[in-house]
C-alpha positions in Angstrom: 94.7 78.0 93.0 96.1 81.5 92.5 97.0 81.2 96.6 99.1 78.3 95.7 100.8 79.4 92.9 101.3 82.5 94.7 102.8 80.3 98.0 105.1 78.7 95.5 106.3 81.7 93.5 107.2 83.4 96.8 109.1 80.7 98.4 111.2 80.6 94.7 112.1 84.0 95.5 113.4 84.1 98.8 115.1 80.4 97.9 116.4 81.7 94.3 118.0 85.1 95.8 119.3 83.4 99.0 120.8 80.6 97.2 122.2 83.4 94.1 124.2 85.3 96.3 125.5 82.4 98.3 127.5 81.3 95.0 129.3 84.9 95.2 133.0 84.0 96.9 133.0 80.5 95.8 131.9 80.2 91.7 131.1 83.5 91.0 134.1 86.6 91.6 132.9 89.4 94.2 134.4 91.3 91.7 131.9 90.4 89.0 128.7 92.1 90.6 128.4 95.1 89.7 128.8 93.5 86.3 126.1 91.1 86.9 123.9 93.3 88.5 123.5 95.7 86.0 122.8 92.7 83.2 120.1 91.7 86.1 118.7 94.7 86.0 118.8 95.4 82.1 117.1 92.0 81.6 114.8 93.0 83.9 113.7 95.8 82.3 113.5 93.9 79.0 111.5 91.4 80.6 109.1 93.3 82.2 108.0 95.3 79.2 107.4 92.3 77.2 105.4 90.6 79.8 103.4 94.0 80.2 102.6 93.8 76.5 102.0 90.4 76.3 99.7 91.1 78.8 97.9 93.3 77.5 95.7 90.8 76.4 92.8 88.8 77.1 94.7 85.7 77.3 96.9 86.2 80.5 96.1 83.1 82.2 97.9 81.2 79.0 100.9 83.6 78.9 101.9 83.4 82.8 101.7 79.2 82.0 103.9 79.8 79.3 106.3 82.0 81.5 106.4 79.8 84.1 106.9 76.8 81.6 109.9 77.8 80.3 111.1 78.9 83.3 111.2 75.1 84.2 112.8 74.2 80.9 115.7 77.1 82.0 116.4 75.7 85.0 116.2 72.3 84.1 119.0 73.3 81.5 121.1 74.6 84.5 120.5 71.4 86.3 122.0 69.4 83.6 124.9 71.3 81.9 125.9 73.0 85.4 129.6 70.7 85.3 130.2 71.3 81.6 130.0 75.4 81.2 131.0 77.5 84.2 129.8 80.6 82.8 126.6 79.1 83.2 126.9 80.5 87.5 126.5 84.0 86.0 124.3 83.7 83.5 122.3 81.8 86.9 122.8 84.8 88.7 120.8 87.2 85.8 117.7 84.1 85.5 117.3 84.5 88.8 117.2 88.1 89.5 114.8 88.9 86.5 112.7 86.0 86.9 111.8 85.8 90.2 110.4 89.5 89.9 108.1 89.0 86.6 107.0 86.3 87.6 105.6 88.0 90.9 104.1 90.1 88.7 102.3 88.2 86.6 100.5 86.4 89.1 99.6 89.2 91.2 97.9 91.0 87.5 96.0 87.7 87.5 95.1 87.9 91.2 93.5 91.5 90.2 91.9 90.2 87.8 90.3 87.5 89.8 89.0 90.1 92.5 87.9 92.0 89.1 85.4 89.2 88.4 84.3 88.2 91.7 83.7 91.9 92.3 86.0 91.6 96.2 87.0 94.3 97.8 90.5 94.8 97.3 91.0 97.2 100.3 90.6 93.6 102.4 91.6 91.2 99.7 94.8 92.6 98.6 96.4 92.8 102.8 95.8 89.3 102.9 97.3 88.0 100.3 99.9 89.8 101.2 99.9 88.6 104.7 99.9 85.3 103.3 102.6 85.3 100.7 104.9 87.0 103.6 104.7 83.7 105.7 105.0 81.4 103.2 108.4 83.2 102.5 109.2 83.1 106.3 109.3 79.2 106.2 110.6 79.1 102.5 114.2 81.4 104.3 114.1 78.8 107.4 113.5 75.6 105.6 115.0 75.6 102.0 118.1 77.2 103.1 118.8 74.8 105.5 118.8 71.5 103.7 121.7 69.9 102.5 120.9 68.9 99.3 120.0 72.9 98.8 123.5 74.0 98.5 124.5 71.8 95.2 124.0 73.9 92.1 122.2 71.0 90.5 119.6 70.5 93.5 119.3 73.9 93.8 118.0 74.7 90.2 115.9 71.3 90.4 114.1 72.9 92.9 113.1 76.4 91.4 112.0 73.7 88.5 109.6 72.3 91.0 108.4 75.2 92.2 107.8 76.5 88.7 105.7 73.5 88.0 103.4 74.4 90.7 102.1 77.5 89.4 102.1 76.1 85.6 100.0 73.0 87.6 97.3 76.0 89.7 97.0 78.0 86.5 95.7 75.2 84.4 92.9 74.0 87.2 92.0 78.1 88.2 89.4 79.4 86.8 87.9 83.1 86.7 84.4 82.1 87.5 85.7 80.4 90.8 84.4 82.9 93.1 83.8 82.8 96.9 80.8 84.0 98.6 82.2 86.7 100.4 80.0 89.2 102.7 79.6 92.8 102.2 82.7 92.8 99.6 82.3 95.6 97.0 84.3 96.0 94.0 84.5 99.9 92.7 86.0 100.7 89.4 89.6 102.2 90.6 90.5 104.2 87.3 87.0 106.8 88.0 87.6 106.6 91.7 91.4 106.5 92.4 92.4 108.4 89.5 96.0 110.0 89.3 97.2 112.7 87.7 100.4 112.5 85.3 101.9 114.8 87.6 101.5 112.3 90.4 102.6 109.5 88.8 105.7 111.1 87.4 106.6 111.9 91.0 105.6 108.4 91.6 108.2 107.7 88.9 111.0 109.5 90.3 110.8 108.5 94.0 110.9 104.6 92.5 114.0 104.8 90.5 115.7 107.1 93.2 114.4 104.7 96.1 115.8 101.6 93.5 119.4 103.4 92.7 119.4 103.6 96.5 118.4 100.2 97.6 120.6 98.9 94.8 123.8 100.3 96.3 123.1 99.2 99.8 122.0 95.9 98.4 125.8 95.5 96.3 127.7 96.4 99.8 125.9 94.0 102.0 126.2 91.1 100.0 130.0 91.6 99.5 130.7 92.1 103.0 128.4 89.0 103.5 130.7 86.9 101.0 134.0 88.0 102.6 132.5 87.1 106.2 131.3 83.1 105.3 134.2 81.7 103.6 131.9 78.6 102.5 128.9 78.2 100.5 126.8 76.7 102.9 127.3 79.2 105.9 126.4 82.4 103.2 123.5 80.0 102.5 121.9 79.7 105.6 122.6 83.4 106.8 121.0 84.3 103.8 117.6 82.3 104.2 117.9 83.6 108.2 118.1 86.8 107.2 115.6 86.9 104.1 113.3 85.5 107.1 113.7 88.1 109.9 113.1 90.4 106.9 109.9 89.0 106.1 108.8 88.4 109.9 109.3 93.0 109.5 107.5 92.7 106.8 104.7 90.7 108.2 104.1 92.8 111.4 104.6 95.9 109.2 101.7 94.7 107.2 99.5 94.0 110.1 100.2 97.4 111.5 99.3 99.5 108.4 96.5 97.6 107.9 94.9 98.4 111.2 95.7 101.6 111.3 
């Protein structure tokens, strides 16, 4: 159940994000990102540290559903007011860029939390998933992108509804004590045997936000040279998805690589 929601969560990501930054050059002003992406990222921030105390308790199987829930009920709201408010594309653009993150997050906490109880070994659990998630958002860049109904505002939101609905559906029939028989996996207690100084994690820290601030500035120039080379929605649509896809296919054989070596 957590594979599915997983499968469903990453397809929303590489959809949402595609189909975001297709809407720059047509509703939303390439002159209005770095304005929006600096409300992305301070929602982000907000929302991450809420979830992260939220989840701080015992009760994180009930607080993703919730998370998820109203995640349909935002996008539903898009769906329906999108020809009465046009402000409504920018305020799309933030959703989209927080949500799609925490909500990655919450289901991977409750995917270590499953290997917890079932006592895997996350040194093989943890590549696979990963391995698996990357595929699903191979097809999810190929396939979404390039339907028709996909490039309507409207359609577009009633779609990261739907796939909202899956996870909210998964969570509600997982349960903890589903366990697999799996041979020879171990689970060791990673705070006494991968412990890490504050030191480390400080530089750990550091090398994020620098790597971030980077990535961020990269990011903001590619997609406005991508909205001033495909005049029309559609076209910025589906090089989008192709690209999020050859991104992932790296991604994929870079995961294969590092895990056998």
């Amino acid at each position: 159940m957590l594979l599915v929601a997983y499968a469903a969560l990453m397809t929303q990501f590489i959809f949402g994000r595609a189909f975001r930054d297709s809407l720059l050059g047509s509703h939303l002003a390439i002159q209005s990102l770095p304005y929006l992406v600096t409300w992305s990222t301070l929602v982000s921030i907000i929302a991450s540290l809420t979830v992260s105390n939220l989840f701080r308790s015992n009760k994180r199987k009930r607080i993703a559903c919730a998370g998820f829930g109203i995640g349909v009920v935002v996008q539903l709201l898009f769906a329906l007011a999108s020809r009465r408010f046009s402000w409504l594309y920018g305020l799309f653009f933030i959703d989209v860029s927080a949500s799609t993150i925490v909500g990655l997050s919450m289901i991977w906490i409750l995917i270590g939390d499953w290997a917890s109880n079932c006592h895997a070994d996350r040194s093989r659990l943890i590549p696979a998933v990963m391995l698996y998630g990357t595929a699903a958002s191979i097809l999810a860049g190929i396939g979404l992108t390039h339907l028709r109904i996909a490039t309507s505002f409207r359609n577009a939101n009633l779609i990261l509804a739907a796939m909202n609905i899956i996870p909210v559906a998964a969570l509600l029939f997982h349960s903890d004590e589903d366990c697999v028989a799996r041979h020879g996996f171990t689970f060791q207690d990673l705070q006494d045997h991968a412990y890490l100084p504050n030191k480390l994690l400080r530089k750990f820290a550091l090398l994020v936000v620098v790597a971030a601030m980077t990535s961020t500035l990269l990011d903001l120039m590619f997609r406005v040279r991508v909205a001033e080379h495909y005049l029309h929605q559609s076209d910025r649509l589906h090089f989008l998805g192709l690209f999020q896809s050859l991104l992932s296919i790296c991604a994929f054989l870079s995961q294969i690589a590092v895990g056998r070596l």
